[in-house]
C-alpha positions, 0 to 999 in steps of 0.5 A, a space after each residue: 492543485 498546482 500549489 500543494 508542496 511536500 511535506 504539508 498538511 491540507 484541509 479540503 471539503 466537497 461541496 454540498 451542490 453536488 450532493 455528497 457532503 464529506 465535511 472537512 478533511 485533513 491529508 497529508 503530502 508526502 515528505 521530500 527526503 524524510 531522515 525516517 518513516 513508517 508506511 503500513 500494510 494491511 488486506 483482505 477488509 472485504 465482506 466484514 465492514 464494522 470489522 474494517 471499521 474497527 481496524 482502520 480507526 484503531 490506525 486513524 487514531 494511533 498510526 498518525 505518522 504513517 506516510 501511506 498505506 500498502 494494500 494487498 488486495 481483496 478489498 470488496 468481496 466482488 470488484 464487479 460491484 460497484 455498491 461493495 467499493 463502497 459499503 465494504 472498503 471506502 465507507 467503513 475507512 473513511 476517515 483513515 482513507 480521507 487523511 492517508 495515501 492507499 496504495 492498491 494491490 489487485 487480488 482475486 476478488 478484485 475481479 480484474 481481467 488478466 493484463 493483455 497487451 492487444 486491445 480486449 475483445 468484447 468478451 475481455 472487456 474489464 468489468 471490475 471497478 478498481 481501475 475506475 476507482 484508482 489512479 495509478 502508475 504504469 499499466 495500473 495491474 502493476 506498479 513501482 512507487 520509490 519513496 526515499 529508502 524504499 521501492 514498492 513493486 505492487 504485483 497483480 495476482 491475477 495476471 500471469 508472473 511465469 517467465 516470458 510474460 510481461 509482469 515476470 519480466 517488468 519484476 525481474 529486472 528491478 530485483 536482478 540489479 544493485 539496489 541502494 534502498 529497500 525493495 519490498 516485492 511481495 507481503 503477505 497479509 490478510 487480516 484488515 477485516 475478513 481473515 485471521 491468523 491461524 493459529 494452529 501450530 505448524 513449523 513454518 510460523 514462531 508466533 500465532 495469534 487469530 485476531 485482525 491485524 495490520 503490518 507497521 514498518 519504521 524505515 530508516 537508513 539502519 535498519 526496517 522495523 517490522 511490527 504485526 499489530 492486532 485491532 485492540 493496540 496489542 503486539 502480535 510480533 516484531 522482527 527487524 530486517 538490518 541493511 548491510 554496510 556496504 549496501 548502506 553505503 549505497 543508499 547514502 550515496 544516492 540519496 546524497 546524489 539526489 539531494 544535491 541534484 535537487 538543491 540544483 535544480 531549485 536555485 
């Protein structure tokens, strides 16, 4: 894999002596420094798999752009069982999760352990699946992927955020400091499968829809666009987060910082 450069498109297959015949896939390697993107957002695509089926097709199929997929969390109904990674989550998205980068959130049903910095006892040994299964940054219970003009902070829901332990700390010091690109810390949504919208009206909300959905954000140095998009190809809502000017300026110095220390490097 020493050879695979950004910004391609790759066709692998699994061999069928090991006895798992995938057939021929297509992925994608992310971009060096992309003008603009789109990432998605989606969670909650447990216990109802011809329902994330659905979902995820529809986003095989019309999100193509897409550079990577953000999860919040609840993937299989029970993390401890190995059998529901695969007939609830992997198995129904298989082709969307054959071609676009996932990144994982933990939520409850993950059934991870809480993050300890001694070694676990007997008791505390982990169970769930989902570090096996996934290979991530840092600790893997949290983590930071910088993309251009966005920061993701992956947060573990089911370890402690209060102030003075490790999670609160690792996320306080990213947000506390000047920032020349977009930070995204925490997103709500649950409608890849299992939850809908509740559509009862109440004053916290402007748009209410009970159908499954997913989250389509387009980056660029002006502007976030945000877009809530239902399994049938439907807007549900759209809102754009604006960049200031002077923090704009900020994000056009350090990606010109980069890039020039980039085209450095590579002489």
């Amino acid at each position: 894999m020493d050879s695979i450069y950004p910004g391609s498109i790759w066709s692998t297959a699994r061999p069928e002596d090991v006895g798992m015949d995938s057939g021929e896939r297509e992925f994608y390697t992310l971009p060096e420094s992309p003008e603009a993107y789109g990432f998605l957002a989606l969670g909650d695509v447990h216990s109802l798999p011809d329902v994330w089926h659905k979902v995820s097709q529809r986003i095989y199929e019309n999100e193509s752009d897409a550079l990577f997929i953000v999860g919040s969390g609840d993937d299989p109904a029970d993390g401890n069982q190995y059998d529901q990674w695969i007939d609830q989550f992997f198995s129904p998205a298989r082709d969307l999760l054959g071609r676009v980068p996932f990144w994982p959130a933990i939520g409850n049903h993950e059934r991870t352990r809480q993050f300890v910095t001694v070694p676990p006892t007997a008791e505390q040994a982990e169970r769930s699946h989902y570090f096996s299964l996934f290979e991530l940054p840092g600790n893997e219970h949290w983590y930071r992927v910088d993309d251009q003009y966005l920061t993701l902070l992956i947060i573990d829901s089911n370890s402690q955020r209060a102030p003075g332990f490790e999670q609160y700390d690792w996320l306080h010091e990213p947000l506390r400091l000047s920032r020349n690109r977009y930070t995204v810390a925490y997103v709500v949504t649950g409608g890849g499968a299992l939850y809908q919208i509740n559509s009862a009206e109440n004053r916290y909300q402007q748009v209410a829809k009970s159908t499954n959905h997913y989250l389509a954000s387009d980056m660029t140095t002006a502007k976030m666009d945000v877009t809530a998009m239902d399994a049938e190809g439907e807007i549900i809502d759209q809102f754009v987060v604006p960049v200031g000017r002077a923090t704009r300026g900020r994000m056009n110095s350090g990606w010109s910082q980069q890039l020039m220390g980039f085209l450095w490097t590579s002489r």
